[in-house]
Residue frames as qw, qx, qy, qz and C-alpha x, y, z in Angstrom:
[[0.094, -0.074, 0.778, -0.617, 26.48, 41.21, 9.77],
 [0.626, 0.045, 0.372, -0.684, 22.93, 41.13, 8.73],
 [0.788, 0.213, -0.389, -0.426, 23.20, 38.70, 6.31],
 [0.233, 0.139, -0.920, 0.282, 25.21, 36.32, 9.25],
 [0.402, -0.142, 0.292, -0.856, 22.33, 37.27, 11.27],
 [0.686, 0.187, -0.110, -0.695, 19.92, 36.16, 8.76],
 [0.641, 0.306, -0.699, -0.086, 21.67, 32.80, 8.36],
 [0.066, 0.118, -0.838, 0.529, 22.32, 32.09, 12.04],
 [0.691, 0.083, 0.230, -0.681, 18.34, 32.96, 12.72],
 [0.714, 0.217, -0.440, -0.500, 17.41, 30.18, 9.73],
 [0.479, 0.184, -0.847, 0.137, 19.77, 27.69, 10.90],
 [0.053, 0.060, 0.723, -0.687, 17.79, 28.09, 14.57],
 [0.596, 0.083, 0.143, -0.786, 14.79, 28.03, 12.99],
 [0.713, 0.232, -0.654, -0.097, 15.63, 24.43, 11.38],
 [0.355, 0.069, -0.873, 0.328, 16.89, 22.97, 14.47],
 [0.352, -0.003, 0.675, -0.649, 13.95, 24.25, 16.43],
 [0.682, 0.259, -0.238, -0.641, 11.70, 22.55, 13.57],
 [0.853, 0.099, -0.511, -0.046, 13.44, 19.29, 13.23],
 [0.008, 0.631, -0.649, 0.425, 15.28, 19.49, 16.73],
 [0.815, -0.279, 0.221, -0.457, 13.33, 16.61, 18.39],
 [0.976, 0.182, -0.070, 0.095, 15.15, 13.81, 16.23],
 [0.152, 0.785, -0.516, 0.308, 18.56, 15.71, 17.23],
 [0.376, -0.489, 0.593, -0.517, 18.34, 14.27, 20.47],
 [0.955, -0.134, -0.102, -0.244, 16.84, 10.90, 19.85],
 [0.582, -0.514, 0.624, -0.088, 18.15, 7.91, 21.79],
 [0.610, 0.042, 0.785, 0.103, 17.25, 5.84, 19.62],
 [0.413, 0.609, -0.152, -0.660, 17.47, 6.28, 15.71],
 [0.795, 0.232, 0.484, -0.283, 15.97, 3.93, 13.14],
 [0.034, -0.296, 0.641, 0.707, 17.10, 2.83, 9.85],
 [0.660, 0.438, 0.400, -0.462, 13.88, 2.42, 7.17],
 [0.202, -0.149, 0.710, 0.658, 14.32, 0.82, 3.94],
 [0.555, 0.634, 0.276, -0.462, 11.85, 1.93, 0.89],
 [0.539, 0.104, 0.776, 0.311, 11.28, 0.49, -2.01],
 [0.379, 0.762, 0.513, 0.108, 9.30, 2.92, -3.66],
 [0.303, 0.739, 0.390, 0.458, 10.15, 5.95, -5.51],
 [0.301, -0.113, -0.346, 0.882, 11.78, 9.29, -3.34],
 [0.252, -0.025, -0.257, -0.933, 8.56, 11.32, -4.67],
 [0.373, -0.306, -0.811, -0.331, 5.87, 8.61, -3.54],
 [0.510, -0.599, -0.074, -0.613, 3.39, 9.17, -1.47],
 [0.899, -0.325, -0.289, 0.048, 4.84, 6.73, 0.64],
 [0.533, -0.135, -0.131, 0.825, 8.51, 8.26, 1.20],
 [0.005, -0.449, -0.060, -0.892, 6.62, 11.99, 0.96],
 [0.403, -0.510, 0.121, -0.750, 4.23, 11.79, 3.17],
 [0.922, -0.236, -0.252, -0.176, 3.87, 8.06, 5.10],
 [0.854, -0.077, -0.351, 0.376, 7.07, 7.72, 6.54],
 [0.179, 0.339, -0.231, 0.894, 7.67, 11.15, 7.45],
 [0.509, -0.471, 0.114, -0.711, 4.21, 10.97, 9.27],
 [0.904, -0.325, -0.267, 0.082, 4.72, 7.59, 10.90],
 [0.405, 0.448, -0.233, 0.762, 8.35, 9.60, 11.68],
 [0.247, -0.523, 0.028, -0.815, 6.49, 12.19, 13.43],
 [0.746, -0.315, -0.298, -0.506, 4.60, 10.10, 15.50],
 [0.802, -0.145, -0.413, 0.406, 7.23, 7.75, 16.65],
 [0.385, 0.244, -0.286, 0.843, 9.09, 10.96, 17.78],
 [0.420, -0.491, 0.072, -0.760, 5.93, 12.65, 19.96],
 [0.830, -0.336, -0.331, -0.296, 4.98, 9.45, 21.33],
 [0.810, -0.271, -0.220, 0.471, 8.14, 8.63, 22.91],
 [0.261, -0.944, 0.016, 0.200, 8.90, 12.32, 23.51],
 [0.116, 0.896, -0.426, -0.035, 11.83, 12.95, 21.09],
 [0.348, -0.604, 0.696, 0.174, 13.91, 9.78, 22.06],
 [0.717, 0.041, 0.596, 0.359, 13.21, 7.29, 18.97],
 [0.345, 0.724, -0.274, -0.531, 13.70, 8.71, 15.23],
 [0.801, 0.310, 0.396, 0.325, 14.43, 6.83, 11.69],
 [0.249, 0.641, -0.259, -0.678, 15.56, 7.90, 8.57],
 [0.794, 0.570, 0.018, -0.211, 14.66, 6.70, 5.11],
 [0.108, -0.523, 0.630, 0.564, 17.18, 4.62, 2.93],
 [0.851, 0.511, -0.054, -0.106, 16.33, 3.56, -1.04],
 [0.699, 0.569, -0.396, -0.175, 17.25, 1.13, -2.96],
 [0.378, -0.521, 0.725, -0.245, 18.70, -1.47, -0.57],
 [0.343, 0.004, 0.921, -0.187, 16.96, -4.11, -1.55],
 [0.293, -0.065, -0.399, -0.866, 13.96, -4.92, -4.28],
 [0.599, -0.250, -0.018, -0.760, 10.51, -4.90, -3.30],
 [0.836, -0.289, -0.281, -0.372, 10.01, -8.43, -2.52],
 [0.676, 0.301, -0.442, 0.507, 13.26, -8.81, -0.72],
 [0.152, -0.652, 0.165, -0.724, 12.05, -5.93, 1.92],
 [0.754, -0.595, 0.083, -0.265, 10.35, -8.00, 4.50],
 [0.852, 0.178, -0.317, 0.375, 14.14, -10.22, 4.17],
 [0.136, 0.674, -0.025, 0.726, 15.66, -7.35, 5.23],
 [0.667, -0.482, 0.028, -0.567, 13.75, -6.88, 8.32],
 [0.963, -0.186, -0.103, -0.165, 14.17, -10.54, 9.42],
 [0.823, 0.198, -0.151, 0.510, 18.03, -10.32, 8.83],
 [0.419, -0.738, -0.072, 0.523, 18.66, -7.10, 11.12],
 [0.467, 0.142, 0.187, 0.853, 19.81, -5.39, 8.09],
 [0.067, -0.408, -0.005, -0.911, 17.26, -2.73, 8.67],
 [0.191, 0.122, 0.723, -0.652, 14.82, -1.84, 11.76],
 [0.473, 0.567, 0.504, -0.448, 11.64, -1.07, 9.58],
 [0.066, 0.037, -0.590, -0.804, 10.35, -1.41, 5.97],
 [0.704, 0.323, 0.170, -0.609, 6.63, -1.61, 4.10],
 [0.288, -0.161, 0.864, 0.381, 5.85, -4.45, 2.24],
 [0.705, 0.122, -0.222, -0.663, 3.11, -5.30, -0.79],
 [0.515, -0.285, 0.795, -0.146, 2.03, -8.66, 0.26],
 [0.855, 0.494, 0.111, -0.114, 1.54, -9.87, -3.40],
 [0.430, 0.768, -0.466, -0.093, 4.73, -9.62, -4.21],
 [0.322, -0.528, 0.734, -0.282, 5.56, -11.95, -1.67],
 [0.587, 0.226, -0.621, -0.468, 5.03, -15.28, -3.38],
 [0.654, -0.208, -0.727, 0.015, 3.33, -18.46, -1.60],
 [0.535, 0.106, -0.579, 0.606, 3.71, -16.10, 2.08],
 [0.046, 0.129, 0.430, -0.893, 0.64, -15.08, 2.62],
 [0.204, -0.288, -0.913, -0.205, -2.87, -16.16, 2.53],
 [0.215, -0.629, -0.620, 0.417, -4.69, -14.40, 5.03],
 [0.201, -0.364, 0.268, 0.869, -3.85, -11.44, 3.69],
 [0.080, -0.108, -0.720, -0.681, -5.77, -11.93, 0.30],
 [0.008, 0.667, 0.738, -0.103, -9.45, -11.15, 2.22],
 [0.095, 0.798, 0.216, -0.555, -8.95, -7.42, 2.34],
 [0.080, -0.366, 0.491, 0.787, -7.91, -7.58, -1.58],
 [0.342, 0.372, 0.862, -0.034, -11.31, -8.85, -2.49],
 [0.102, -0.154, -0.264, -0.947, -13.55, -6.63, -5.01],
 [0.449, -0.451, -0.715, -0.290, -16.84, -6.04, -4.09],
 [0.352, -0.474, -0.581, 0.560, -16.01, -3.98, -0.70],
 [0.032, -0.875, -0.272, -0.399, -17.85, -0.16, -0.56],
 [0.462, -0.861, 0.063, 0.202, -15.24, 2.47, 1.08],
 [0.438, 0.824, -0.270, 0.236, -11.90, 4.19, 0.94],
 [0.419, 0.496, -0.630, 0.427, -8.48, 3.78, 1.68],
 [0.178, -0.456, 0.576, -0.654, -8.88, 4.80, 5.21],
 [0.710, -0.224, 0.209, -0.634, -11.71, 2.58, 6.05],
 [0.861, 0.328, -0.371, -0.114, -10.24, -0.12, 4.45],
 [0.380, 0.348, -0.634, 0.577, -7.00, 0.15, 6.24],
 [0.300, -0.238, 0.719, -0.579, -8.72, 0.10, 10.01],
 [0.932, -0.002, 0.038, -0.362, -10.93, -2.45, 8.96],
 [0.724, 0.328, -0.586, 0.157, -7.89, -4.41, 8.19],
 [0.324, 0.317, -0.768, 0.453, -6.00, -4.13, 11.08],
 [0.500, -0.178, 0.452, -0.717, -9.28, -4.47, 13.32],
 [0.866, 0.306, -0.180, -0.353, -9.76, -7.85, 11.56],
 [0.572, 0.430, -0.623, 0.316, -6.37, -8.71, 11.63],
 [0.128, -0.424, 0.651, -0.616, -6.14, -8.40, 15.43],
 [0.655, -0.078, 0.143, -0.738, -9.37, -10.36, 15.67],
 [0.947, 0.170, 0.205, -0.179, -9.65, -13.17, 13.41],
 [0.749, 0.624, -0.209, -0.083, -6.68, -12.98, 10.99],
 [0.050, 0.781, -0.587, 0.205, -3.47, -12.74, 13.14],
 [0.797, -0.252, 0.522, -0.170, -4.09, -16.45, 14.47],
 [0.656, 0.747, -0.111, -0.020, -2.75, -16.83, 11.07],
 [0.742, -0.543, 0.261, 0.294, 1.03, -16.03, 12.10],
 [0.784, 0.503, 0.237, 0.276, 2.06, -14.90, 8.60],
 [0.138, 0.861, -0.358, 0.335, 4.15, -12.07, 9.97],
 [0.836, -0.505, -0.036, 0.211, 6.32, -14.20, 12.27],
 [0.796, 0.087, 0.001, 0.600, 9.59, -13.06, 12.82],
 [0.221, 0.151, 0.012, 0.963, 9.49, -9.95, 12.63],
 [0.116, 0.467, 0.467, -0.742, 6.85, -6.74, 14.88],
 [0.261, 0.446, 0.588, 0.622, 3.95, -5.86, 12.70],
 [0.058, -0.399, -0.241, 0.883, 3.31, -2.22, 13.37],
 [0.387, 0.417, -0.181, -0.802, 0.61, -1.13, 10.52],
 [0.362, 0.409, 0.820, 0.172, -1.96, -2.85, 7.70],
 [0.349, 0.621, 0.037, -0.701, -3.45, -0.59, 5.20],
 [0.628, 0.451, 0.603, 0.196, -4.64, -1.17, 1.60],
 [0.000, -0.122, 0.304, 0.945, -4.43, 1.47, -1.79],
 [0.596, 0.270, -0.003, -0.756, -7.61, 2.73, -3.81],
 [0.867, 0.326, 0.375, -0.042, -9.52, 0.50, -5.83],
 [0.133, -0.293, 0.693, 0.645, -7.27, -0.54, -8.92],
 [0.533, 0.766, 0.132, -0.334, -8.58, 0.16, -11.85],
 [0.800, 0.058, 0.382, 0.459, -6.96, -0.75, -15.34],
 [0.141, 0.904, -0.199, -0.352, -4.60, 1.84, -17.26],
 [0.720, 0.165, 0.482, 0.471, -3.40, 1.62, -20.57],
 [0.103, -0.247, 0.389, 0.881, -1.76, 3.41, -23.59],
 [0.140, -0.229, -0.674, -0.688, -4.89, 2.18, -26.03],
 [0.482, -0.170, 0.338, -0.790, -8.27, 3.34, -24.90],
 [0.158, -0.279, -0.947, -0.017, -10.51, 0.42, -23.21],
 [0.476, -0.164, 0.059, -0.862, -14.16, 1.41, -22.75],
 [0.867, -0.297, -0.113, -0.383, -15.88, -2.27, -21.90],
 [0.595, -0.449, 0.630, -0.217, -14.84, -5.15, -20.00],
 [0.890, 0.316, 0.286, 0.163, -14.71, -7.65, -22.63],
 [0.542, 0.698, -0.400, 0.242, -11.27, -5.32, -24.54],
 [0.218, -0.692, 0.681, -0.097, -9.15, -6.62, -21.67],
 [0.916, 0.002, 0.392, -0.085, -9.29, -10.16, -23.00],
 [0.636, 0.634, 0.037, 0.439, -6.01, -10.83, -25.44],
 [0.093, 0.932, -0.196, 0.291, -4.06, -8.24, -23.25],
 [0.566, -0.093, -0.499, 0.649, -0.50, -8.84, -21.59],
 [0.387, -0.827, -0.172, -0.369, -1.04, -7.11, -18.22],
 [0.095, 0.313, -0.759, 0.563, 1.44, -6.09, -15.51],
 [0.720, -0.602, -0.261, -0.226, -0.41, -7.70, -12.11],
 [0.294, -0.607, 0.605, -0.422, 0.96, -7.17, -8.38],
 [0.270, 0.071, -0.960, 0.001, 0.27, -10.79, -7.72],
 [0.169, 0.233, 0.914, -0.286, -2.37, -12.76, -5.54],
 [0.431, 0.584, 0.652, -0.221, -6.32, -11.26, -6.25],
 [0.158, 0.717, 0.098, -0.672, -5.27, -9.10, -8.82],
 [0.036, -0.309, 0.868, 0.386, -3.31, -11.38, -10.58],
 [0.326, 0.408, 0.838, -0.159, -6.76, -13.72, -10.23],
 [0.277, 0.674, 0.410, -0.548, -8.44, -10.99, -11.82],
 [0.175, 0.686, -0.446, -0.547, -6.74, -10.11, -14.24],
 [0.187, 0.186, -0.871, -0.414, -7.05, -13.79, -15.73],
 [0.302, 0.303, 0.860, -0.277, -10.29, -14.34, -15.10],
 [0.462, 0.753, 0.089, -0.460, -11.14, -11.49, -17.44],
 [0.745, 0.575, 0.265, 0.211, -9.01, -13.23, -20.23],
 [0.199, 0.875, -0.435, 0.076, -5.75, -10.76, -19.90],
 [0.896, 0.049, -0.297, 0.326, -2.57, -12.44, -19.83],
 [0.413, -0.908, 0.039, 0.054, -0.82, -11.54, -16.27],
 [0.574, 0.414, -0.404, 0.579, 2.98, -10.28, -16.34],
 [0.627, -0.708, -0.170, 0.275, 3.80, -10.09, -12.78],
 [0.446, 0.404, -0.091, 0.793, 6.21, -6.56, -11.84],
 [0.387, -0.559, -0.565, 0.468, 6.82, -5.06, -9.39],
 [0.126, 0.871, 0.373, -0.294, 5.44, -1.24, -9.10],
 [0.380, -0.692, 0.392, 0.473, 9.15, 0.47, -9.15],
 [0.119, -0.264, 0.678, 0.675, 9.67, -0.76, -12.93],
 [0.358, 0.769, 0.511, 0.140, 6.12, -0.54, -14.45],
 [0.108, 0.826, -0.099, -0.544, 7.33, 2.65, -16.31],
 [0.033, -0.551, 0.746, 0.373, 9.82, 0.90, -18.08],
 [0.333, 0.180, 0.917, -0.122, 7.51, -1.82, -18.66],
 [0.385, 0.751, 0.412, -0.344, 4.72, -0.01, -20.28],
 [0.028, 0.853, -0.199, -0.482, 7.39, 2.10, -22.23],
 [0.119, -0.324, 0.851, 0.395, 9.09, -1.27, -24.03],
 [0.741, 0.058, 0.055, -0.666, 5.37, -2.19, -24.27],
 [0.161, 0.111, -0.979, 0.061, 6.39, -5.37, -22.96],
 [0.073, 0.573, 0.772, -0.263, 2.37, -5.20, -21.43],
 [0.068, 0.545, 0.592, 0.590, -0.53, -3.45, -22.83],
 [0.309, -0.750, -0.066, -0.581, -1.68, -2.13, -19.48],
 [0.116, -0.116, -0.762, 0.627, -1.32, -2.27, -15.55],
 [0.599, -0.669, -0.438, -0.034, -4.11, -3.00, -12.61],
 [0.369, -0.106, -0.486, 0.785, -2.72, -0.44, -10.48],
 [0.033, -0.720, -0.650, 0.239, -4.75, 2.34, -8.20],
 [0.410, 0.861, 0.107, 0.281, -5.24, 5.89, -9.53],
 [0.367, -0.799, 0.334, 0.341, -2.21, 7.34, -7.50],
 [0.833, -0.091, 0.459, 0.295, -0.04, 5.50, -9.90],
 [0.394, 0.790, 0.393, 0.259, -1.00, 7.68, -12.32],
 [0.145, -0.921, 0.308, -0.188, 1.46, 10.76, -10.53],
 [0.658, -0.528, 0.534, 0.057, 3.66, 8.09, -8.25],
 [0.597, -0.101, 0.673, 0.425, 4.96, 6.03, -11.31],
 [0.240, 0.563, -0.160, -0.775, 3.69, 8.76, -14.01],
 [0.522, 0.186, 0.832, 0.021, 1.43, 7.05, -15.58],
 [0.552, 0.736, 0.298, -0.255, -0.32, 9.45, -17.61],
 [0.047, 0.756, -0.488, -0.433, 2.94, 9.40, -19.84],
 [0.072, 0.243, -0.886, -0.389, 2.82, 5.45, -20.81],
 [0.025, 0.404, 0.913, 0.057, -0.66, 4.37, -19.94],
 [0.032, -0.274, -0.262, -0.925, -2.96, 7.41, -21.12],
 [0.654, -0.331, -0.278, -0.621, -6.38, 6.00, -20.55],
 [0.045, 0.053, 0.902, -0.425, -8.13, 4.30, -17.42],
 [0.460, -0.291, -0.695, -0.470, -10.88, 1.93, -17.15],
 [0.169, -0.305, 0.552, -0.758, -12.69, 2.70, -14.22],
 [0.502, -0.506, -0.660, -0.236, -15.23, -0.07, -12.29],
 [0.365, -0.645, 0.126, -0.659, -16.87, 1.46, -9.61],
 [0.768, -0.566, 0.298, 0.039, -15.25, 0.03, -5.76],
 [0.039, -0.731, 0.648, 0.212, -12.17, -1.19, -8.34],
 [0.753, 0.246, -0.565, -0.230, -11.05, -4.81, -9.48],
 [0.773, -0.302, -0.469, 0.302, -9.54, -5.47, -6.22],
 [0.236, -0.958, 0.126, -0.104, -7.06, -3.64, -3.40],
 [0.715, 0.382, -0.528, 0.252, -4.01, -3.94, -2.62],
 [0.807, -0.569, -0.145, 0.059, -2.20, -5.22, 0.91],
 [0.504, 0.607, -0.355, 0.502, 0.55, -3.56, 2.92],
 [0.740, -0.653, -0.138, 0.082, 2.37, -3.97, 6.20],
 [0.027, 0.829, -0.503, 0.242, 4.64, -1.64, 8.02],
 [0.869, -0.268, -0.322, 0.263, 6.99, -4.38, 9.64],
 [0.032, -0.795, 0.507, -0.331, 9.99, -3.48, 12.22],
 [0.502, 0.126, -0.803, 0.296, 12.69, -6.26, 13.63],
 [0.752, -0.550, -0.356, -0.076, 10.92, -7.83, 16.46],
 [0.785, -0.354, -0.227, 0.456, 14.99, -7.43, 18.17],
 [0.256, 0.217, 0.020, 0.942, 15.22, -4.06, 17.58],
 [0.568, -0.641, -0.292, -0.426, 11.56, -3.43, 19.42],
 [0.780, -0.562, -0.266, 0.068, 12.47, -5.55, 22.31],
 [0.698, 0.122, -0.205, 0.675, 15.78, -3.50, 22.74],
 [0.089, 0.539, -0.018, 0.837, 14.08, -0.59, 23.53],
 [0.024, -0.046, 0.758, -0.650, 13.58, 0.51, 26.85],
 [0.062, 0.379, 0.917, -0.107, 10.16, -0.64, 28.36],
 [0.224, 0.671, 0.359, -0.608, 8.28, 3.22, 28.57],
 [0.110, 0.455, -0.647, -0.601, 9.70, 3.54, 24.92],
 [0.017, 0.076, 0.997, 0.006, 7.94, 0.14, 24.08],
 [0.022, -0.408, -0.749, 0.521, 4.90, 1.26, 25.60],
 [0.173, 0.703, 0.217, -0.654, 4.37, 4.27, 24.09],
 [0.036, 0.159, -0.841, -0.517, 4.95, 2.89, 20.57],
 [0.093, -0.165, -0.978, 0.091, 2.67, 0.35, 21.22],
 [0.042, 0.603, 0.727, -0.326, -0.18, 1.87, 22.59],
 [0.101, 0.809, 0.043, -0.577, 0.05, 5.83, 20.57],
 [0.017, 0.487, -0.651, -0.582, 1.67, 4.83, 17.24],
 [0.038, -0.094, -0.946, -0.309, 1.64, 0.73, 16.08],
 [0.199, 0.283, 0.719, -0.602, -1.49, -0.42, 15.82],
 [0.081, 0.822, 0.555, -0.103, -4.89, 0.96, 14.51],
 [0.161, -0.871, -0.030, 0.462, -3.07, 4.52, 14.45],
 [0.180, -0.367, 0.738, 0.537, -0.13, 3.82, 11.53],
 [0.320, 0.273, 0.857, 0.297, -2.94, 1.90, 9.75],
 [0.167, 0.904, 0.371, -0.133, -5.35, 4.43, 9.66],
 [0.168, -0.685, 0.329, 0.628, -2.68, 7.51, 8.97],
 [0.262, -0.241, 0.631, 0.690, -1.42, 5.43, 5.65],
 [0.290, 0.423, 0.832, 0.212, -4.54, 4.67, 4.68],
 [0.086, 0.883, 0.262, -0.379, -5.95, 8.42, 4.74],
 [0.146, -0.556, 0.530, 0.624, -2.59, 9.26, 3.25],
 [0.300, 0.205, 0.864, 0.349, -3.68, 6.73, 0.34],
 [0.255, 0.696, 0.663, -0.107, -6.85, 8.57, -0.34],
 [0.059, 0.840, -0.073, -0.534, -5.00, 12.04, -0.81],
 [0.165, -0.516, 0.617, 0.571, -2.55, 10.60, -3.21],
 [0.337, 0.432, 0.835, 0.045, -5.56, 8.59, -5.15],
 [0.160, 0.850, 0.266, -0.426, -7.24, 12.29, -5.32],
 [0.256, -0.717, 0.408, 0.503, -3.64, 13.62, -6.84],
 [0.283, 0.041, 0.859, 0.425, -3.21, 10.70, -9.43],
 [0.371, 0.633, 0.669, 0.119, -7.16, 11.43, -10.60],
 [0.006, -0.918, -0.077, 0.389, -6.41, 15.32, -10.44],
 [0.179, -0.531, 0.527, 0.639, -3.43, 14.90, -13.08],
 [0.235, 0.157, 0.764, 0.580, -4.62, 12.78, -15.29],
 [0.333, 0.790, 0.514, -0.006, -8.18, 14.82, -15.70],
 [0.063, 0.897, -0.082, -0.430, -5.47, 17.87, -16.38],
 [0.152, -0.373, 0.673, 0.620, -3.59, 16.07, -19.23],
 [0.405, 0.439, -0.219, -0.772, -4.64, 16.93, -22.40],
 [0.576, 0.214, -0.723, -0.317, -4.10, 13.64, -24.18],
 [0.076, -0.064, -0.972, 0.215, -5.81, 11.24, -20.84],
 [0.597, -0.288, -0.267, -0.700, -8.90, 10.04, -20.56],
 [0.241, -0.180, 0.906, -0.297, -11.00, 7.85, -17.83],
 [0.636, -0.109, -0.537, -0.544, -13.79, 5.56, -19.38],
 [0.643, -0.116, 0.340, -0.677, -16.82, 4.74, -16.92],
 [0.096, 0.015, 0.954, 0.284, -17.42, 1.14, -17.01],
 [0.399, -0.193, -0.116, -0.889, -21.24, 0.39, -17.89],
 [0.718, -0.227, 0.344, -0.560, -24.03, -0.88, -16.34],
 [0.894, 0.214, -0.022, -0.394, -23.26, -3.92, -18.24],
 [0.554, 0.424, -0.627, 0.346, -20.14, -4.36, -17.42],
 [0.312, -0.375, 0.534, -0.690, -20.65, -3.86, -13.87],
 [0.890, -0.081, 0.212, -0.395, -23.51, -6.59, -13.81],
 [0.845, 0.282, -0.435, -0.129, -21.01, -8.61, -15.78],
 [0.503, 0.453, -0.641, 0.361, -18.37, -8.39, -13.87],
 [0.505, -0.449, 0.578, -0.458, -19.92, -9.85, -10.21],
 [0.992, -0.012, -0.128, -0.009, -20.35, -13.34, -11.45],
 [0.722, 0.539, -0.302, 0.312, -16.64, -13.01, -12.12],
 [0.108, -0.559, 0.553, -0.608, -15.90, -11.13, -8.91],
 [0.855, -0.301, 0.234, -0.351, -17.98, -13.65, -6.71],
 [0.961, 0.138, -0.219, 0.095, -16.07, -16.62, -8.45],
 [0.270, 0.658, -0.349, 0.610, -13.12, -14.80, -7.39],
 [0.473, -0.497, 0.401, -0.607, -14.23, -14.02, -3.35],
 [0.977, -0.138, 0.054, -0.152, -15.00, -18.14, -3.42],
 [0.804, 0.250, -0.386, 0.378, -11.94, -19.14, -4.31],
 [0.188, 0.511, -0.467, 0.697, -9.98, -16.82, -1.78],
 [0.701, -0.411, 0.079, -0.577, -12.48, -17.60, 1.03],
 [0.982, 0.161, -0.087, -0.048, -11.89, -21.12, 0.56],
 [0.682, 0.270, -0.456, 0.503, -7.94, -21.05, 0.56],
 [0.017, 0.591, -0.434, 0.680, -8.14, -19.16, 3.57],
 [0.850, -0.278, 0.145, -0.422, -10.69, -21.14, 5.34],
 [0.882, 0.318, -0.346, 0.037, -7.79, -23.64, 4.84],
 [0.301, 0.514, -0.445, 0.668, -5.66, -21.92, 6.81],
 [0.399, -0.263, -0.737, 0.477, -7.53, -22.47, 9.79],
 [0.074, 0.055, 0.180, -0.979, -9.09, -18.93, 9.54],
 [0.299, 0.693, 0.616, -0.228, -13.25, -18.44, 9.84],
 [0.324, 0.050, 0.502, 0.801, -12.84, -16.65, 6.42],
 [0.027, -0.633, -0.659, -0.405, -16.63, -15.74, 6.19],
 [0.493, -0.725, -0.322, 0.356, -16.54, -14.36, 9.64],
 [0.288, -0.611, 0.069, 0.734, -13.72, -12.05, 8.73],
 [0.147, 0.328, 0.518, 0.776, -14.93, -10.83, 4.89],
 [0.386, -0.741, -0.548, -0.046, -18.36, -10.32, 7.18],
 [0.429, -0.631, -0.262, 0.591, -16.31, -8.16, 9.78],
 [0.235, -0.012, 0.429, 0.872, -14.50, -6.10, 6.69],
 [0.031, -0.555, -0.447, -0.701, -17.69, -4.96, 5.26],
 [0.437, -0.722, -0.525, 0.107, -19.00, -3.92, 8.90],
 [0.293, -0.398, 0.141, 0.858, -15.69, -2.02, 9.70],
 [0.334, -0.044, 0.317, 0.886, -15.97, -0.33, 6.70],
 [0.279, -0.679, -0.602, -0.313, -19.82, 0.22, 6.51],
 [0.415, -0.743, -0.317, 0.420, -18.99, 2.66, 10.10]]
């Protein structure tokens, strides 16, 4: 009897823990592309989760599903009602996004978080006249750490990444990565292990989380570190625009005004900073990684390169119809608060 007790208590202590999504009216499906163990399915969707469920008092919920679909396929997804809500990396997304490529510049001073509400306080401003999320509700913007390069051999200057095959995420990193003279293999995140391991590439441009999230310190030992990074990277929560408008109007509302937004952007982006912390905190505890400081002389080298870089992207964006200066200008202000 006490040990039914003890079981009946537990099970009532679960449902009064997770009981809110019991009851929801309205329950979400989420596809994720990344890992079960990423910071993104550990702690980002369970706290954008959380949120959706206080704000609207218990009646919307989700739940996570992997492996539906591969990474650049997600925002498809979305657009085709096969799920209600997914994250995308908008490099992966080839020729579909332009506007996008200002908050992946190098050369900005600040973390995750700041990055990520400068984005979406940019985006709302200058960037969204743009229209590159049509189709489908954009509910979040956020960026990762600076990327930084990680390999198996040890690099210590900016001139040994010339000659190298390199995974890149695509748009400024990809730029970057051949402007320094590496040769870019484009892959998504989700099979750089397996990549590194056939040593089809020499290294990845990815940010230090990567290093834990896709256990890096096992195929790329060392990391070159420039101080602010080589670039960032760009993500947006989306959700089906006809799964929004289905929900009832106070439901709507309270999404909208406590959740999407400025709130979801900021959250992932904080989240980003812990799991950045995590990735630098393993690899200084394995024995056989190292990070190598760039120097002063790399650093001075590498702003001609970065500037040549920030023109070009300026320039394709200012194409688009966007005041590009205006919103690289806003980005360092946001983040400068």
């Amino acid at each position: 009897m006490k040990l039914l007790n003890k079981l009946l208590g537990a099970t009532l202590g679960m449902l009064l823990t997770t009981g809110v999504s019991y009851g929801a009216d309205h329950k979400l499906t989420i596809s994720s592309w990344a890992p079960p163990g990423h910071g993104l399915n550990a702690q980002m969707w369970p706290n954008l989760i959380k949120m959706m469920e206080e704000a609207t008092g218990g009646k919307v919920t989700a739940e996570v599903k992997y492996g539906l679909a591969p990474p650049p396929a997600q925002m498809d997804l979305v657009l085709d009602g096969a799920v209600d809500m997914t994250v995308i990396f908008h490099g992966y997304q080839t020729g579909r996004f332009t506007a996008t490529k200002l908050i992946k510049l190098p050369g900005y001073s600040g973390n995750a978080e700041a990055a990520s509400v400068a984005y979406w306080r940019v985006h709302e401003k200058l960037l969204a006249a743009a229209n590159e999320h049509r189709g489908v509700k954009l509910i979040g913007l956020h960026t990762h750490g600076p990327a930084q390069l990680h390999s198996n051999a040890k690099v210590t200057s900016l001139g040994g990444i010339s000659g190298m095959k390199i995974r890149v995420p695509g748009g400024v990193g990809s730029q970057v990565v051949t402007a320094l003279g590496g040769t870019g293999i484009k892959v998504p995140a989700p099979k750089v292990y397996e990549t590194l391991a056939s040593k089809a590439a020499d290294g990845v441009v990815m940010p230090f989380e990567s290093r834990s999230g896709f256990k890096l310190t096992e195929v790329a030992k060392n990391v070159y570190e420039v101080p602010g990074g080589l670039y960032r990277g760009s993500f947006a929560f989306l959700m089906s625009q006809e799964k929004f408008d289905s929900l009832p109007a106070d439901v709507q509302k309270a999404l909208n005004e406590k959740v999407f937004g400025e709130p979801a952007s900021r959250m992932a982006g904080k989240v980003w900073d812990g799991i950045d912390a995590k990735g630098r905190a393993v690899t200084e505890a394995a024995g056989d990684n190292s990070v190598n400081a760039a120097s002063g002389a790399d650093i001075a080298a590498y702003k001609p390169i970065a500037e040549d870089i920030v023109k070009s992207v300026l320039e394709e964006v200012s194409a688009k119809g966007i005041d590009a200066n205006a919103a690289r200008a806003m980005i360092q202000d946001e983040m400068a608060k």
